[in-house]
Each structure stands twice: as C-alpha cells, then as structure tokens.
C-alpha positions in Angstrom: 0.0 0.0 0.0 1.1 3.7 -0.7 0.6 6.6 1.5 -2.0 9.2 0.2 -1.0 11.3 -1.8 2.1 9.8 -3.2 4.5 12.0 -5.0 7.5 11.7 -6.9 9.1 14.6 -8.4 11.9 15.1 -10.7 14.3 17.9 -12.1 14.9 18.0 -15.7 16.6 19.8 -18.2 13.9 22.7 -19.0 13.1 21.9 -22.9 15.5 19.4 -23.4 12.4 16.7 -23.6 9.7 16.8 -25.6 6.9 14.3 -23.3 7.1 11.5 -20.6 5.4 8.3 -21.6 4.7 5.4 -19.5 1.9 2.7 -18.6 0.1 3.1 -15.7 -2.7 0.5 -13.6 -3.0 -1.1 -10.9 -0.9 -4.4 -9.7 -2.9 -7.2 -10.8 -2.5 -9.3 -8.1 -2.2 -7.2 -5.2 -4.8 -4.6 -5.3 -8.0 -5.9 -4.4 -10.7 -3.4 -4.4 -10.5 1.0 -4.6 -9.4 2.9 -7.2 -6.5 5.1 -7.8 -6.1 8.4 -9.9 -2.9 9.3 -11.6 -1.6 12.8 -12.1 1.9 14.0 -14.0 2.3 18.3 -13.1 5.0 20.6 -13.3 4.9 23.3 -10.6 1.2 24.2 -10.2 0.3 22.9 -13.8 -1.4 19.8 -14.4 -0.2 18.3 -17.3 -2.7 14.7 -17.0 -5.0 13.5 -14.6 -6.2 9.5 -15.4 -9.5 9.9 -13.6 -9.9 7.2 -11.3 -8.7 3.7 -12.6 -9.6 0.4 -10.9 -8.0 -3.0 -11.1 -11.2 -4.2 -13.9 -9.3 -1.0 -15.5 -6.7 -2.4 -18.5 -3.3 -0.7 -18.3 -3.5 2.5 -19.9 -0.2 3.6 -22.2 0.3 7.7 -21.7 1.9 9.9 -23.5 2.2 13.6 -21.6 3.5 16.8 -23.4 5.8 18.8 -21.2 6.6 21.9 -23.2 9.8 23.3 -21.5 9.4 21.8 -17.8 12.2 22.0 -15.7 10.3 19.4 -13.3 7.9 17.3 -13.2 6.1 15.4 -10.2 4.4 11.9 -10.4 1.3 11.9 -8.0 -1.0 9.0 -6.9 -4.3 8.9 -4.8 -7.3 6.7 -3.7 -10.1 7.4 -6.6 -14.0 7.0 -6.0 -13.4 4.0 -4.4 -11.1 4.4 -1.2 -10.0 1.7 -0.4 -6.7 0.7 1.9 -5.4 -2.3 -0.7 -4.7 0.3 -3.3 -0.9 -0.6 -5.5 -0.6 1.6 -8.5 2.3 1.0 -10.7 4.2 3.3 -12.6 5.8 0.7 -15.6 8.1 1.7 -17.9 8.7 5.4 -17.5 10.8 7.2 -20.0 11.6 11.1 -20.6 11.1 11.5 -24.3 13.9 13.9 -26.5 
C-alpha cells in the first residue's frame, strides 16, 4: 500500500524533452478493491490526470507533453473507491527527447 497522496518529483533539463510516456494500472495481483487516480504536473500545472482507474481497468499507455518543464512530479491517490489495498504502478517510464 502507498501513502496518500504519493509524489515523486523530478528535475529536468527545461526543454530538453519533448513528453514522458509510461503505462500506468494497478498491480494485478495485489490490489483488491478501490481505485487510484494518476496525475503528471509541473509546478502548479497539471499536465494529465487518469481519472480514477480500478483494477477491472486495463493498463493505460500515456503519452504527456511537457513543453519546457524544468520538473515534473508523479502523483498517486485513492479514486472513487477508497479503499486501503490500493498498488498503483508506474511501468516503464521514459523522458522523451
């Protein structure tokens, strides 16, 4: 389980990459129940926001335009349904040139 919110953020190189891709869910064999909504920002800008995704949800491939970011901040939370056994997964992340 992952304390609400999570956050992960991360200087970059402002306008050295173009967009941060990834695939986002939740674990498949450990969440049982809730929902959690994903959210990529830089500063006070919100660059995507999932909506809430449950584990009946597929794994959803993202592609986020960051413009000239110098940071950008990963962020996690229980959706519409809170729920304690809530595992998202951040797979494959990449920083796109």
């Amino acid at each position: 389980m992952v304390p609400e919110p999570c956050m992960l953020s991360y200087v970059i190189p402002e306008g050295v990459f173009t967009r941060f891709d990834a695939v986002i869910g939740l674990h498949a064999s450990l969440a049982e129940e809730g929902s959690v909504v994903f959210q990529v920002k830089s500063g006070d800008n919100l660059l995507f926001d999932s909506g809430p995704l449950s584990k009946e949800d597929p794994t959803r491939e993202i592609s986020v335009p960051l413009g000239r970011a110098g940071e950008i901040s990963l962020i996690t939370f229980s959706g519409a349904k809170d729920h304690p056994d809530n595992y998202p997964v951040w797979c494959d992340p990449r920083l796109i040139k």
